[in-house]
mmCIF file of the protein (N, C-alpha, C, O) and its ligand, coordinates in Angstrom:
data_MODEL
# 
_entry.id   MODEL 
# 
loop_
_entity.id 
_entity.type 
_entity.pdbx_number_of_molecules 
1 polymer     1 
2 non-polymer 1 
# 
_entity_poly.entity_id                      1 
_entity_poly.type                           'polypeptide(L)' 
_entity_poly.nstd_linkage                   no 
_entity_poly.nstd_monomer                   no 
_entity_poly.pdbx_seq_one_letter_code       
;(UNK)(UNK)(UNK)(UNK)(UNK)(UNK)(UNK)(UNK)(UNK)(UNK)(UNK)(UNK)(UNK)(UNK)(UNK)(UNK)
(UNK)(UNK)(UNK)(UNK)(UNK)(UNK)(UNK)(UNK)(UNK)(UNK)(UNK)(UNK)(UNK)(UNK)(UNK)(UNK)
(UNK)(UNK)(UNK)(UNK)(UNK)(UNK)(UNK)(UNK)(UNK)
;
_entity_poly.pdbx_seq_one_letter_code_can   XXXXXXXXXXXXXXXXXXXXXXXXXXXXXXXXXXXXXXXXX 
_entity_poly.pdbx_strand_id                 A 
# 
loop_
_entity_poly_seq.entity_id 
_entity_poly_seq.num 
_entity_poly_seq.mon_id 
_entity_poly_seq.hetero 
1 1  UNK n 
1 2  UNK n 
1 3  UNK n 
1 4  UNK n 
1 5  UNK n 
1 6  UNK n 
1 7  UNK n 
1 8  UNK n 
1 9  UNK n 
1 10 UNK n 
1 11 UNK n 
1 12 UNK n 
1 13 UNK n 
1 14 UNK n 
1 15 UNK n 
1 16 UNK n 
1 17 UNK n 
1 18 UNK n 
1 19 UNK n 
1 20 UNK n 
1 21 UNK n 
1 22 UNK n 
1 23 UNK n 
1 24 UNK n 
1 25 UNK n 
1 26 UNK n 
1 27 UNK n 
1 28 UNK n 
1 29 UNK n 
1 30 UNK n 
1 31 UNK n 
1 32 UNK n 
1 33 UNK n 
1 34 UNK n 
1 35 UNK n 
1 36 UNK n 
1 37 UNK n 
1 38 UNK n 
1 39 UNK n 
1 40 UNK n 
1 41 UNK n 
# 
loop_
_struct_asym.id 
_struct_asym.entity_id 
A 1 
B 2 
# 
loop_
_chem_comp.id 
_chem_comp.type 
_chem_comp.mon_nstd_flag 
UNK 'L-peptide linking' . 
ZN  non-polymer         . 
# 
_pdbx_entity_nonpoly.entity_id   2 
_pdbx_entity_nonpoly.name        ? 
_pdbx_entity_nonpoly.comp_id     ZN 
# 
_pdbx_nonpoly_scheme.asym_id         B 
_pdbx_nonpoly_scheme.entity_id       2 
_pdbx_nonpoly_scheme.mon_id          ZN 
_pdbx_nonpoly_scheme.ndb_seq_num     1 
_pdbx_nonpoly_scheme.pdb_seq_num     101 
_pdbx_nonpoly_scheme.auth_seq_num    101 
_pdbx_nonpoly_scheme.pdb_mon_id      ZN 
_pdbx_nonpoly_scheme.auth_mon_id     ZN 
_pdbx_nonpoly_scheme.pdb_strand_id   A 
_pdbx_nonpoly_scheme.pdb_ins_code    . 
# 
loop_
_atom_site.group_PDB 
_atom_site.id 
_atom_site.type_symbol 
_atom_site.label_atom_id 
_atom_site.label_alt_id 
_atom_site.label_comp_id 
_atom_site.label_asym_id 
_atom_site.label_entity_id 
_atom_site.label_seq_id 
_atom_site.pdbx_PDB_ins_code 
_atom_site.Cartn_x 
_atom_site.Cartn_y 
_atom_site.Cartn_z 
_atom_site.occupancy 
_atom_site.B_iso_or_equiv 
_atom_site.pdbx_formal_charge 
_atom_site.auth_seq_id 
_atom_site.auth_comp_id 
_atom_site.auth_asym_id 
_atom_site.auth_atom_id 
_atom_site.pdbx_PDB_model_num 
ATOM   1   N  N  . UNK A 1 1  ? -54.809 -22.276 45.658 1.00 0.00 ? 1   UNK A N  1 
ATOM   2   C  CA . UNK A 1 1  ? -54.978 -23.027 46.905 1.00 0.00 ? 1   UNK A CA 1 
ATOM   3   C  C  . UNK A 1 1  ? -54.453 -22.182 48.077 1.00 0.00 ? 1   UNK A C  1 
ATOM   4   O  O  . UNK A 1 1  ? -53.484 -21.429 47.981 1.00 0.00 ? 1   UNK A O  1 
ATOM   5   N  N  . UNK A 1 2  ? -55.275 -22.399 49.340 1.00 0.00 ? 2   UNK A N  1 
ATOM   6   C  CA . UNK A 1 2  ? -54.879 -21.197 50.402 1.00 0.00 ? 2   UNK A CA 1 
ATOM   7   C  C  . UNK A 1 2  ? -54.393 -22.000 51.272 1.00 0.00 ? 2   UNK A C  1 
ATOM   8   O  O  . UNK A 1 2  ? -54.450 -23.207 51.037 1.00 0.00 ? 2   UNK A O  1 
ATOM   9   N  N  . UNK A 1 3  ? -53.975 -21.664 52.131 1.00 0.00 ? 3   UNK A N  1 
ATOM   10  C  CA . UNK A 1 3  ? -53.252 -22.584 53.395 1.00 0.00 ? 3   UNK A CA 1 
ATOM   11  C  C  . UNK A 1 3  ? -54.140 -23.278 54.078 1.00 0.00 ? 3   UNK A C  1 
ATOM   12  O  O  . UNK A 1 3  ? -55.008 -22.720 54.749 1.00 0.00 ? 3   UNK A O  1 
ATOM   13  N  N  . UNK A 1 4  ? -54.001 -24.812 53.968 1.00 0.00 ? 4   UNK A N  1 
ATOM   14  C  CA . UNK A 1 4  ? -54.932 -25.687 54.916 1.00 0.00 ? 4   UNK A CA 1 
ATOM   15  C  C  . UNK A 1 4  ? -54.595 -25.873 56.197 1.00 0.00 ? 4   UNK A C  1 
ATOM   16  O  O  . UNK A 1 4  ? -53.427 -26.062 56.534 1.00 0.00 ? 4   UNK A O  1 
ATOM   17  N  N  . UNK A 1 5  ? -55.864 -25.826 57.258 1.00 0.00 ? 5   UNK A N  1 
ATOM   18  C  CA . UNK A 1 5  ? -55.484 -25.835 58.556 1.00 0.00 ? 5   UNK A CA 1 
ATOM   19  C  C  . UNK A 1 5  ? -54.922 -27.286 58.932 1.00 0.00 ? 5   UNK A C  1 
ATOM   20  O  O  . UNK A 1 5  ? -55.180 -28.309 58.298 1.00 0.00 ? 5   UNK A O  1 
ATOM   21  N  N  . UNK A 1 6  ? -54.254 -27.217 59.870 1.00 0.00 ? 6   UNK A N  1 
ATOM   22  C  CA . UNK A 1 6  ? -53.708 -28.689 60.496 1.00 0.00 ? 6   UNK A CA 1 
ATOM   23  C  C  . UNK A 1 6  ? -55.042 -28.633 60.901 1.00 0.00 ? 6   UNK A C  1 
ATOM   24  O  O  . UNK A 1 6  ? -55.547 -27.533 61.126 1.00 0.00 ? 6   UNK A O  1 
ATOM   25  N  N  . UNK A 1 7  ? -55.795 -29.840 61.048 1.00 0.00 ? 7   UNK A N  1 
ATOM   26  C  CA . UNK A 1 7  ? -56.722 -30.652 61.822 1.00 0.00 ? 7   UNK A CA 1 
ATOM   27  C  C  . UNK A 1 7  ? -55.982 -31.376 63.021 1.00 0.00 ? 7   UNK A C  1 
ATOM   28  O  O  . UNK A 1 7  ? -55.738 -32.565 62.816 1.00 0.00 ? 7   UNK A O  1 
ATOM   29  N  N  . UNK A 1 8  ? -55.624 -30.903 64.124 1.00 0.00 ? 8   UNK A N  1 
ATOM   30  C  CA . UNK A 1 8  ? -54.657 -31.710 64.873 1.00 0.00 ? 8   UNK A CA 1 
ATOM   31  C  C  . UNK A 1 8  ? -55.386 -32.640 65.844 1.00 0.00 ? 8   UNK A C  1 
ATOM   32  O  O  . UNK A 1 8  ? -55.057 -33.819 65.970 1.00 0.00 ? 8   UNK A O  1 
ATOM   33  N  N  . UNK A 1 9  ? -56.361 -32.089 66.510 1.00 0.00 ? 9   UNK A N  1 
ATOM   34  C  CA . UNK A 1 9  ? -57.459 -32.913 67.452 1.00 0.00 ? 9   UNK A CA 1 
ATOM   35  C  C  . UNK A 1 9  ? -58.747 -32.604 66.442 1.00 0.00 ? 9   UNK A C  1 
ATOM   36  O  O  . UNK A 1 9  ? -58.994 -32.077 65.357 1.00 0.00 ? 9   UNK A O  1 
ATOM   37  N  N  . UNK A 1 10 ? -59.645 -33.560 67.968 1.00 0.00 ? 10  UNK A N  1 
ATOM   38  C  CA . UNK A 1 10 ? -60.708 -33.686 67.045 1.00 0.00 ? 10  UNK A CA 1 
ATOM   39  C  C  . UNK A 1 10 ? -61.721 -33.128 68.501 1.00 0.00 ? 10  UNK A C  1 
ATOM   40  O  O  . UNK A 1 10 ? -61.375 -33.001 69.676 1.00 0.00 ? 10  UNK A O  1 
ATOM   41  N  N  . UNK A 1 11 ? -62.980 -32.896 67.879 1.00 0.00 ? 11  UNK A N  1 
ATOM   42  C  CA . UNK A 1 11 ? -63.919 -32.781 69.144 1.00 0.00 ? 11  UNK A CA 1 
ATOM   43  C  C  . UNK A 1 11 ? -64.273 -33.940 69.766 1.00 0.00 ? 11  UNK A C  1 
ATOM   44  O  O  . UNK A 1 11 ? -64.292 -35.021 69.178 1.00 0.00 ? 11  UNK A O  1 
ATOM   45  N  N  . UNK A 1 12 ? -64.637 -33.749 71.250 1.00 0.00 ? 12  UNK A N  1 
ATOM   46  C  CA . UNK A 1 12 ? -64.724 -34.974 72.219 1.00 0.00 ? 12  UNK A CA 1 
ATOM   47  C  C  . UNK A 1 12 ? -66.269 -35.450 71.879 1.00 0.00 ? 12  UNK A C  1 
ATOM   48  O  O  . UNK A 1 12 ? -66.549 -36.648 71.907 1.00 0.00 ? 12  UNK A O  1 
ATOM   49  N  N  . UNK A 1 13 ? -67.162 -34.541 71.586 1.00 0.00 ? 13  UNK A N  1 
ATOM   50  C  CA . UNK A 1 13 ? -68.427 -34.165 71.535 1.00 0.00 ? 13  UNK A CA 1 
ATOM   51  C  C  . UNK A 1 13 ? -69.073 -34.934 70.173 1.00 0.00 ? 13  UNK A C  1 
ATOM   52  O  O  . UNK A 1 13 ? -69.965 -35.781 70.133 1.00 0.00 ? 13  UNK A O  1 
ATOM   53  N  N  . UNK A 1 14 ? -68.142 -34.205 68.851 1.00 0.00 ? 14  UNK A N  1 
ATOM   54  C  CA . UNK A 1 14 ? -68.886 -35.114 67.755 1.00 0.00 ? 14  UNK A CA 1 
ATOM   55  C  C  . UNK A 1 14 ? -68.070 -35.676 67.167 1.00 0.00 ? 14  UNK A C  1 
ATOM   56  O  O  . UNK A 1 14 ? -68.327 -36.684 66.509 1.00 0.00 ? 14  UNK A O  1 
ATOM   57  N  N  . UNK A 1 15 ? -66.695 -35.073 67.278 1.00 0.00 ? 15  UNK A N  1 
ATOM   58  C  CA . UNK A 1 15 ? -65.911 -36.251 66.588 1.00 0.00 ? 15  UNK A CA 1 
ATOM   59  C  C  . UNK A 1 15 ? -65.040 -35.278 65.381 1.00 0.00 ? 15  UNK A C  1 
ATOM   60  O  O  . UNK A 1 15 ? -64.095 -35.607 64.665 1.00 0.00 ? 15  UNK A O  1 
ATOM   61  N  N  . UNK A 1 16 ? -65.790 -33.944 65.488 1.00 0.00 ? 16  UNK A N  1 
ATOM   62  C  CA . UNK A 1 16 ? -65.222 -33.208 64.161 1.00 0.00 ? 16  UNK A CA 1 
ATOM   63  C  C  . UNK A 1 16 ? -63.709 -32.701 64.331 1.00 0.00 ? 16  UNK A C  1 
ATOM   64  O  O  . UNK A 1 16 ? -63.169 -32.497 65.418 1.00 0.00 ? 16  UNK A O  1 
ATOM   65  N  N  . UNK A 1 17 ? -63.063 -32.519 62.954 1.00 0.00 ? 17  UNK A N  1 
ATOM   66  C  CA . UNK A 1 17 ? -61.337 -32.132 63.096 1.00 0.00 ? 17  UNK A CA 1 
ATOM   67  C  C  . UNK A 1 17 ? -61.889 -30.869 63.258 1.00 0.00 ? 17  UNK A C  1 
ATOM   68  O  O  . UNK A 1 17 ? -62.802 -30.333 62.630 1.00 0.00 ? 17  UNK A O  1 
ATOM   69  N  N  . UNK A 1 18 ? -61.028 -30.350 64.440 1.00 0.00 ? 18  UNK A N  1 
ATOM   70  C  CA . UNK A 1 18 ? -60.141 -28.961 65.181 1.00 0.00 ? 18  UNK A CA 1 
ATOM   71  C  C  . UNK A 1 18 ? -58.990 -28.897 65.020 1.00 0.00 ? 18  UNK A C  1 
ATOM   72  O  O  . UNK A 1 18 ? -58.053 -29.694 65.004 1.00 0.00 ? 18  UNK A O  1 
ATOM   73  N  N  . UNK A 1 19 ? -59.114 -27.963 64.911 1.00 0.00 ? 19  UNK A N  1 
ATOM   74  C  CA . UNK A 1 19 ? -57.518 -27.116 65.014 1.00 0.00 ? 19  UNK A CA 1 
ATOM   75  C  C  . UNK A 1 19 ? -57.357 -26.456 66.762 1.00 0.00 ? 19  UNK A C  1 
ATOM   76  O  O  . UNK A 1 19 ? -58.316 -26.022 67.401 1.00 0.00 ? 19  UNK A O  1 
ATOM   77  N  N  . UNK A 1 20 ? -56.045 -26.519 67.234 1.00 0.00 ? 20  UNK A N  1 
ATOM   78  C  CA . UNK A 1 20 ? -55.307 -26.121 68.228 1.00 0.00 ? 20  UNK A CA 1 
ATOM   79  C  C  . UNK A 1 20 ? -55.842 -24.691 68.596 1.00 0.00 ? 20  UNK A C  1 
ATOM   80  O  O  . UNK A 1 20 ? -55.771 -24.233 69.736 1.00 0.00 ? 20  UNK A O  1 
ATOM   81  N  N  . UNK A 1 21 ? -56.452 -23.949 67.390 1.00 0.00 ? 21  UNK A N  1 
ATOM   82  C  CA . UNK A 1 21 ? -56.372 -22.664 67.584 1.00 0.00 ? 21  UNK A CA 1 
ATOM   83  C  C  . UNK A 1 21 ? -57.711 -22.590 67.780 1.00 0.00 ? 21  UNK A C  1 
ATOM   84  O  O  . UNK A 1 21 ? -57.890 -21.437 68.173 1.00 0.00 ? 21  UNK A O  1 
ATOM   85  N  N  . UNK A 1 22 ? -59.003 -23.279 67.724 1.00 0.00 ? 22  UNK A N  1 
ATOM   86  C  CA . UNK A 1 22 ? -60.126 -23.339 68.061 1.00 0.00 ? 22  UNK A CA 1 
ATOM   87  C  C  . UNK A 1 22 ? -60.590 -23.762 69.317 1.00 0.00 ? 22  UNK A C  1 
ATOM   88  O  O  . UNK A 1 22 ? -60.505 -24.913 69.746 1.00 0.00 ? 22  UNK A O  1 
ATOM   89  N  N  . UNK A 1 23 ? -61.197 -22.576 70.026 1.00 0.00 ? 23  UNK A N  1 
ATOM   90  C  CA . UNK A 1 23 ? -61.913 -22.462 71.106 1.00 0.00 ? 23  UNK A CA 1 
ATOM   91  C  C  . UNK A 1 23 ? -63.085 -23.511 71.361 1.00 0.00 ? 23  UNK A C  1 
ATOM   92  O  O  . UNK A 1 23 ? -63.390 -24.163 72.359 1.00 0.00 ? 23  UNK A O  1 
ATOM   93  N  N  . UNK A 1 24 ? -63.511 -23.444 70.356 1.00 0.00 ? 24  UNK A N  1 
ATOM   94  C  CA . UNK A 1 24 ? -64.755 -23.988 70.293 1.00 0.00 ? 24  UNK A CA 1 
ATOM   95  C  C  . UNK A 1 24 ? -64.674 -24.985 69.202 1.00 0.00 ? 24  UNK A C  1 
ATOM   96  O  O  . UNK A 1 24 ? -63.692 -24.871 68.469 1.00 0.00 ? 24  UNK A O  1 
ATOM   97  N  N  . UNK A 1 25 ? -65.498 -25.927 68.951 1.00 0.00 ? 25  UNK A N  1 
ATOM   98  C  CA . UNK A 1 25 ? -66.222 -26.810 67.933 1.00 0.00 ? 25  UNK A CA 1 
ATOM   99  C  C  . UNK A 1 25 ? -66.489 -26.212 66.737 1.00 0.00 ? 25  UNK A C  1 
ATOM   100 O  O  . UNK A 1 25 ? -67.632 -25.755 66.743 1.00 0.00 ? 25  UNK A O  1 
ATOM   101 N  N  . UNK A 1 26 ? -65.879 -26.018 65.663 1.00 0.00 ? 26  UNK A N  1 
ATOM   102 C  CA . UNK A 1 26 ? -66.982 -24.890 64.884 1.00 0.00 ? 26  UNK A CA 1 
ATOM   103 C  C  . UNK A 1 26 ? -68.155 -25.780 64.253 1.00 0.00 ? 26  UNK A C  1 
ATOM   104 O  O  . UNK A 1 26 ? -69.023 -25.352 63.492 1.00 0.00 ? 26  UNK A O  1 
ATOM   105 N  N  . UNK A 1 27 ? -68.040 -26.900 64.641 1.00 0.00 ? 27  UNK A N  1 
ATOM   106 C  CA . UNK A 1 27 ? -69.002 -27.842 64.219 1.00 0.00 ? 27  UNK A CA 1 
ATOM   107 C  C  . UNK A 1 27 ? -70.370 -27.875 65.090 1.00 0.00 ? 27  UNK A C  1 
ATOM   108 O  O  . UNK A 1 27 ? -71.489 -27.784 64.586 1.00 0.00 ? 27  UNK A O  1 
ATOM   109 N  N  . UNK A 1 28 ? -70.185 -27.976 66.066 1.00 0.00 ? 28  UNK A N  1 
ATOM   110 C  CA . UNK A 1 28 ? -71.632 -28.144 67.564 1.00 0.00 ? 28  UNK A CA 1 
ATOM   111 C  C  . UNK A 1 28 ? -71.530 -27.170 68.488 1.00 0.00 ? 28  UNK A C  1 
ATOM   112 O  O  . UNK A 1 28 ? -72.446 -26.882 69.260 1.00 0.00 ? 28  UNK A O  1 
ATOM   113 N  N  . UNK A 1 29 ? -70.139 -26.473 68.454 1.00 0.00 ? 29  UNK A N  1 
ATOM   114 C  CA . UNK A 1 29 ? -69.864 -25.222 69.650 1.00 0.00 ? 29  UNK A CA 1 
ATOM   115 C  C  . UNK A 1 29 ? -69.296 -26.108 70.869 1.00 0.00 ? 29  UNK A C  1 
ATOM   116 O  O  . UNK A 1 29 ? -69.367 -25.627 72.000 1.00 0.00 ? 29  UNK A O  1 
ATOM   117 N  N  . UNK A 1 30 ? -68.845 -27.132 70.717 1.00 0.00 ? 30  UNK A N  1 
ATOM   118 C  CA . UNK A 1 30 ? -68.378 -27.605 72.133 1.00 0.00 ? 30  UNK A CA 1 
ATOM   119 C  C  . UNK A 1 30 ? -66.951 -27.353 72.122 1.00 0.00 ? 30  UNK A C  1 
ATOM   120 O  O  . UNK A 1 30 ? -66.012 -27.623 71.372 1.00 0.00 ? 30  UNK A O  1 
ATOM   121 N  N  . UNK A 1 31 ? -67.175 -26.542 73.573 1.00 0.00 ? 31  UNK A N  1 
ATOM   122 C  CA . UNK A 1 31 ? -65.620 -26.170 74.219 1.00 0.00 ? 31  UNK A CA 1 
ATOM   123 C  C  . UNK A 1 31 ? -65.120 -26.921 74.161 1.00 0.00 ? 31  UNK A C  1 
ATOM   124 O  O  . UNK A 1 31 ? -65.483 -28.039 74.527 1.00 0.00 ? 31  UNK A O  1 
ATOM   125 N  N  . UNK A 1 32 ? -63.382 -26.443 73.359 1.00 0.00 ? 32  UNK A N  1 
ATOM   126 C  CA . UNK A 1 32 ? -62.954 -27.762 73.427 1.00 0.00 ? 32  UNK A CA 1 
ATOM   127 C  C  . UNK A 1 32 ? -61.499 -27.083 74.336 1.00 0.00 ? 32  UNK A C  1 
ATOM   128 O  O  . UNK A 1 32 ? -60.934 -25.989 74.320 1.00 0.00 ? 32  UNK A O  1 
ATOM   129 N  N  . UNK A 1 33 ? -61.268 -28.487 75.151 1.00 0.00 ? 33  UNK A N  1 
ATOM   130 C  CA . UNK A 1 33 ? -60.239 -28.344 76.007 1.00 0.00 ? 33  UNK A CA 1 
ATOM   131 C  C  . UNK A 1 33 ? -58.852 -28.137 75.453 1.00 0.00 ? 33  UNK A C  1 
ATOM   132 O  O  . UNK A 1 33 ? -58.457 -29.169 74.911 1.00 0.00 ? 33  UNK A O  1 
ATOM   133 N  N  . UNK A 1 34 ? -57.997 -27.170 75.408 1.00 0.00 ? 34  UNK A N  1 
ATOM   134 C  CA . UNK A 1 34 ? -56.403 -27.234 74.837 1.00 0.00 ? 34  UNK A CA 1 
ATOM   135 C  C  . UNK A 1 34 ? -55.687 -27.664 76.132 1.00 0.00 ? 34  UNK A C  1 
ATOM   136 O  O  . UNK A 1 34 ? -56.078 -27.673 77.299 1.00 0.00 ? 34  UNK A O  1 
ATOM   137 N  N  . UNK A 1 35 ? -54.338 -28.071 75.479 1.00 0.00 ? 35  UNK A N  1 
ATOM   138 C  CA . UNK A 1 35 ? -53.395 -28.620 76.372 1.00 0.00 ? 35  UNK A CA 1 
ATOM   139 C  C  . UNK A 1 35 ? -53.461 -28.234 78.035 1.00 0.00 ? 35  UNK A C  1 
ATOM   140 O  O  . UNK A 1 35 ? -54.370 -27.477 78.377 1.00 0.00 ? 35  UNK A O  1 
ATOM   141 N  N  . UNK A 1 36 ? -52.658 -28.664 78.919 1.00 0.00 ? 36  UNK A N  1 
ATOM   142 C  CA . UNK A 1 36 ? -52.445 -28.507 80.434 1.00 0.00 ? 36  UNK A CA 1 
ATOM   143 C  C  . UNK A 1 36 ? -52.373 -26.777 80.405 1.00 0.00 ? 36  UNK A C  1 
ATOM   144 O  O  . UNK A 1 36 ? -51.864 -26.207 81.370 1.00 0.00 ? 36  UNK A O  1 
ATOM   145 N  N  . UNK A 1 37 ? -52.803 -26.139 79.478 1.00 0.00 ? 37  UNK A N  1 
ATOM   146 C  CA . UNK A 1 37 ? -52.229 -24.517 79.862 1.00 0.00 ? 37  UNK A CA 1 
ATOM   147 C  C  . UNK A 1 37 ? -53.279 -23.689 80.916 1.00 0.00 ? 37  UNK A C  1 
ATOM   148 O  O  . UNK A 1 37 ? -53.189 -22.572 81.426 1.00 0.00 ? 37  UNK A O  1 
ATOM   149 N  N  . UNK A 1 38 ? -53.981 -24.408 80.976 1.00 0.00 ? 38  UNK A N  1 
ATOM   150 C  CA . UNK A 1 38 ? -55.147 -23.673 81.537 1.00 0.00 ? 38  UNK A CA 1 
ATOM   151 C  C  . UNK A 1 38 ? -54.811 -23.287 83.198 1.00 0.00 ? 38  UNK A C  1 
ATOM   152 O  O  . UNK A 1 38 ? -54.592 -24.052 84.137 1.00 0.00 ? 38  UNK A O  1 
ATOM   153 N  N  . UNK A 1 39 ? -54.862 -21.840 83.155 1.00 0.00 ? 39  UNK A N  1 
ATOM   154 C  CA . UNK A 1 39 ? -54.222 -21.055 84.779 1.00 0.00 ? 39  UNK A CA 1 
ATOM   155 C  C  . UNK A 1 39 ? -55.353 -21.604 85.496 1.00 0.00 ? 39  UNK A C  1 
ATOM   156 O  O  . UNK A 1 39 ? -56.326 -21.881 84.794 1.00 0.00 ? 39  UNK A O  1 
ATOM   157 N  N  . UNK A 1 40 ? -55.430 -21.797 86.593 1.00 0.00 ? 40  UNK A N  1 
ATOM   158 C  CA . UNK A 1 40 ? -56.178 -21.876 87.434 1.00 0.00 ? 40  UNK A CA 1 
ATOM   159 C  C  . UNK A 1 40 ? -57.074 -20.463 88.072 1.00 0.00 ? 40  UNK A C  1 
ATOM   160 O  O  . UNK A 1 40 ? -56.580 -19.439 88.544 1.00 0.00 ? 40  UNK A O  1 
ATOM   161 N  N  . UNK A 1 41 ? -58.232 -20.733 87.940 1.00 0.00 ? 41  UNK A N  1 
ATOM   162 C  CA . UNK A 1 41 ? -59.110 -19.492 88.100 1.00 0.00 ? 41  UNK A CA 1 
ATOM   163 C  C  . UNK A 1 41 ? -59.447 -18.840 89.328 1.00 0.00 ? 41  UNK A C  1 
ATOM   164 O  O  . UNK A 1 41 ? -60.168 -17.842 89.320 1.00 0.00 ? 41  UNK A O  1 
HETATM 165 ZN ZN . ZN  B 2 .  ? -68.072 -30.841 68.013 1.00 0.00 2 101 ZN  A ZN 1 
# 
C-alpha cells in the first residue's frame, strides 16, 4: 500500500475529491481555487 492522498476539498465544478496540492481538477480540469494565498496580479 502507497501513501493515500488527503482528499481535503472537493471541486466546485463536479464535486470530485482534491487534494490541496492540485491546481486543477484532475477530474474536468477546473481550476480550483486554494486558500486566501493568492498575490494579487
Ligand atoms: Zn472537477
Amino acid at each position: 500500500m502507497g501513501e493515500r492522498a488527503c482528499y481535503l476539498e472537493f471541486c466546485p465544478a463536479c464535486d470530485a475529491p482534491v487534494t490541496m496540492a492540485d491546481e486543477r481538477c484532475p477530474d474536468c480540469g477546473e481550476p480550483l481555487a486554494d486558500s486566501a494565498s493568492h498575490p494579487p496580479d
